[in-house]
C-alpha positions as CSV (number, residue, x, y, z in Angstrom):
1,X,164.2,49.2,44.6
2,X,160.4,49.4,43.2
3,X,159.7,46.5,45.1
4,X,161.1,47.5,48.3
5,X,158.9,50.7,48.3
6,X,156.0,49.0,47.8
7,X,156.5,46.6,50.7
8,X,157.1,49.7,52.5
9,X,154.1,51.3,51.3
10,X,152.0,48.5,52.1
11,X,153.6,48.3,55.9
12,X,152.8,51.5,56.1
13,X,149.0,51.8,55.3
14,X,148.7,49.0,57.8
15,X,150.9,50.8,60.3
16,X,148.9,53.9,60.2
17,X,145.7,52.3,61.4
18,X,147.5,51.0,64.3
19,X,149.1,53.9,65.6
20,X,145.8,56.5,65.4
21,X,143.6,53.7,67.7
22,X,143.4,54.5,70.8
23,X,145.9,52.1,73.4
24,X,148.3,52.7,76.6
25,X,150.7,54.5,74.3
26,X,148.5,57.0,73.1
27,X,146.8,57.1,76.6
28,X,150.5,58.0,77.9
29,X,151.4,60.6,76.2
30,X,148.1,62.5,76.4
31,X,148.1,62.3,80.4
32,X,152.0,63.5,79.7
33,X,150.9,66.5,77.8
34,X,148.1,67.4,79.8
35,X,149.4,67.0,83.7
36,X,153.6,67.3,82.9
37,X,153.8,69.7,79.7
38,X,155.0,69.6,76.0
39,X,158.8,68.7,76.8
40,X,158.1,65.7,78.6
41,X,155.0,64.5,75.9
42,X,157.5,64.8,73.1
43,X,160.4,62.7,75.0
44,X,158.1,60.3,76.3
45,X,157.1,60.0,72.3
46,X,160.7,59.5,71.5
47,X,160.2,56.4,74.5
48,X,157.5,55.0,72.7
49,X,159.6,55.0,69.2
50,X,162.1,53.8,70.4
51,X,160.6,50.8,72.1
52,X,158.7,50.1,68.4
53,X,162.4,49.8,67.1
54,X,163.3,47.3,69.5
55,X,160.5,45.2,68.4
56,X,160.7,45.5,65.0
57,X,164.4,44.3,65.5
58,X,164.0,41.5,67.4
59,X,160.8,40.2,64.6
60,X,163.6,40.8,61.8
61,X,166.3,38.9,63.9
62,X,163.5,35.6,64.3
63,X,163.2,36.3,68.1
64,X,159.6,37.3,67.9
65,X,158.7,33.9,66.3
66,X,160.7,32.7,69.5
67,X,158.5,34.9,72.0
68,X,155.5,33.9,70.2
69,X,155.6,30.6,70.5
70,X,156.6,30.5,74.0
71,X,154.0,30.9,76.6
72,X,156.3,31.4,79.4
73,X,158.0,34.5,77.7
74,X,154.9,35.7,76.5
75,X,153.2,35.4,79.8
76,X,156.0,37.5,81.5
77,X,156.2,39.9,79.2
78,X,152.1,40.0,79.5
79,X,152.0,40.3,83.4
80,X,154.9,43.0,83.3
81,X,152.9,45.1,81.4
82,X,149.5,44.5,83.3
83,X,151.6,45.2,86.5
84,X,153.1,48.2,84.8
85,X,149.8,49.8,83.2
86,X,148.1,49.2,86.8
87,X,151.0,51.1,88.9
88,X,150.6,54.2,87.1
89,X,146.8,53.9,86.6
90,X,146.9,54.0,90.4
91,X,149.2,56.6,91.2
92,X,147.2,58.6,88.5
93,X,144.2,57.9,90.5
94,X,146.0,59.2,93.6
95,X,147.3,62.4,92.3
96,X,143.6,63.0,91.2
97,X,142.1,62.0,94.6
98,X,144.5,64.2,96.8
99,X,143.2,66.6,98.6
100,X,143.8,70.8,98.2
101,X,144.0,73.4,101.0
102,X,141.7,75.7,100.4
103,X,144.0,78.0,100.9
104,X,146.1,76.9,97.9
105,X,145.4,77.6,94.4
106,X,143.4,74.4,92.7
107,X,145.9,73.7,90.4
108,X,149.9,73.5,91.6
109,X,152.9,73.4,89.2
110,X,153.6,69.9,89.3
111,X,157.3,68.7,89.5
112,X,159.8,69.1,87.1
113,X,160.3,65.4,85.1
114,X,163.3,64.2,84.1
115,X,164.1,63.3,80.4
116,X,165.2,59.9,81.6
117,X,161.8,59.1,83.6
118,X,159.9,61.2,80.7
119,X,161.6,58.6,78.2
120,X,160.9,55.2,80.6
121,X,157.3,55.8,80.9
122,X,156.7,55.4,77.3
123,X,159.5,53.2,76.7
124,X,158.3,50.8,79.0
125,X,154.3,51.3,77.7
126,X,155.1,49.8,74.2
127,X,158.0,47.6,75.0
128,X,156.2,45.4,77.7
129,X,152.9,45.4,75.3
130,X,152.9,41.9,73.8
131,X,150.9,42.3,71.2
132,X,152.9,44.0,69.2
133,X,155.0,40.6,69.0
134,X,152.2,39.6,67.1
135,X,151.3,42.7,65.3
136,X,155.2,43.0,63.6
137,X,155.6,39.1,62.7
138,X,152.2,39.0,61.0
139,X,152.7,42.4,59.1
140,X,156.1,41.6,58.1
141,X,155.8,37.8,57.2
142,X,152.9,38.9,55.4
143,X,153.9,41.9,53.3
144,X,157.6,41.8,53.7
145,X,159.1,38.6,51.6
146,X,161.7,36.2,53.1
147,X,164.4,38.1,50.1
148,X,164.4,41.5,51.7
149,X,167.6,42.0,53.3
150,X,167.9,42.2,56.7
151,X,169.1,45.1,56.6
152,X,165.7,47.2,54.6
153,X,163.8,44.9,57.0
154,X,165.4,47.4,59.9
155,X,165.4,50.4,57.6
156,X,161.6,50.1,57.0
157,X,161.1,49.7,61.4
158,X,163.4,53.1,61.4
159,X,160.7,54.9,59.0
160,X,157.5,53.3,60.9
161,X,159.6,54.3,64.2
162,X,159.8,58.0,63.0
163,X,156.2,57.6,62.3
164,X,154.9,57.2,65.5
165,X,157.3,59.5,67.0
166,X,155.9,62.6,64.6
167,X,152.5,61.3,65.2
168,X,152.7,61.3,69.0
169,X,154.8,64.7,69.0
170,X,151.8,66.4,66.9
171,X,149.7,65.0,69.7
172,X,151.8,66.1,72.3
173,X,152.0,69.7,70.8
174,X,147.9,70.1,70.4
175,X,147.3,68.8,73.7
176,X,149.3,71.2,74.8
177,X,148.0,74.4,73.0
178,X,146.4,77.2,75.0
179,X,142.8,75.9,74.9
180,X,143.7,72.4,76.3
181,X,146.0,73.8,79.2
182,X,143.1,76.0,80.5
183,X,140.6,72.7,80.0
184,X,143.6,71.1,82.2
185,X,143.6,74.2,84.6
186,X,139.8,73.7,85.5
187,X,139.7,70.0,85.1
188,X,143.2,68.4,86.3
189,X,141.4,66.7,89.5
190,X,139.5,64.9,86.6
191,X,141.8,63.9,84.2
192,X,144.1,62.1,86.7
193,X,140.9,60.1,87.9
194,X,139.6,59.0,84.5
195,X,143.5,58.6,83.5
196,X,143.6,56.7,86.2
197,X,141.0,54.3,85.5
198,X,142.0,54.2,81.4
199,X,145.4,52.8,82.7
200,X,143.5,50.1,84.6
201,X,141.5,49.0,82.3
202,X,143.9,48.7,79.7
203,X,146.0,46.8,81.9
204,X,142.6,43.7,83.0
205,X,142.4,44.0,79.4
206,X,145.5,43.0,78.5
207,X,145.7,40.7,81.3
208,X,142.9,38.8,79.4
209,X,145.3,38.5,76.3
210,X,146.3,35.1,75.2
211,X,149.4,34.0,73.1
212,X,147.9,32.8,69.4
């Protein structure tokens, strides 16, 4: 048991510098919080947890090591996700370069999302990133040992899953605070625009990525 929390231990310290760097998920659910509202930020959290489970199970199942090693998965995977992180860079761009009547207020309420659309859009941000592929079979061939039952391997991707999902949520719930929904209310024109263009970078930039 000792040894089992200090593998998790150990995941963790390395987990936690991953998830505070800046990347499409945390890119997502800022733009979520700030142009849609709290409810959808936090589902669109649960999205991006849920997408780090799937990963974590597939690495503990030996399907990563499969991925990694093939350039043709890797490089569909890879050219989903450019597509992906480009289509909503765009249509963030768009919403930010529309044009407002004058005769209606600057800012409009903006469409109600759905929980299932709310949950795809981060879903899909971590699930077609290919690095993590990389990221979970070096972490866990390096801290977790070959002994660990499969099933601790899973339970330590359900703790790191609920990790990023608390993480995000306290993102989504500042972001959302008073103070930042009047910043939003003077500056939403702006924060589609650069949101826009932080989706499209990411996505050239992972469109320069290479399988290792």
């Amino acid at each position: 048991m000792h040894s089992y929390l200090f593998e998790l231990a150990s995941l963790m310290a390395i987990f936690a510098l991953a998830v505070v760097s800046p990347g499409a998920d945390l890119a997502m659910v800022i733009r979520q919080s700030l142009v849609h509202g709290r409810r959808e930020a936090v589902i669109t959290s649960f999205g991006i947890g849920t997408a780090l489970m799937m990963h974590v199970t597939y690495t503990v199942l030996g399907l990563g090591l499969i991925i990694s090693q093939s350039i043709y998965l890797f490089n569909i995977v890879k050219w989903c996700g450019v597509a992906y992180l480009v289509f909503i860079g765009v249509k963030a761009l768009k919403a930010g370069t529309a044009k407002i009547d004058v005769e209606v207020p600057a800012v409009l309420p903006r469409k109600k999302q759905s929980i299932v659309k709310a949950f795809s859009l981060g879903f899909a941000a971590n699930a077609l990133n290919p690095k993590a592929v990389f990221f979970f079979l070096s972490i866990f061939s390096t801290v977790v040992s070959v002994h660990t039952p499969t099933e601790v391997k899973l339970g330590y991707g359900i703790v790191m899953a609920m990790t990023l999902i608390l993480w995000f949520v306290g993102v989504s719930c500042f972001m959302t605070t008073p103070k930042m929904r009047a910043v939003f209310t003077r500056a939403s024109k702006w924060i589609d625009r650069t949101s826009g263009v932080v989706f499209i970078a990411l996505g050239m930039k992972l469109a320069t990525e290479k399988a290792m």
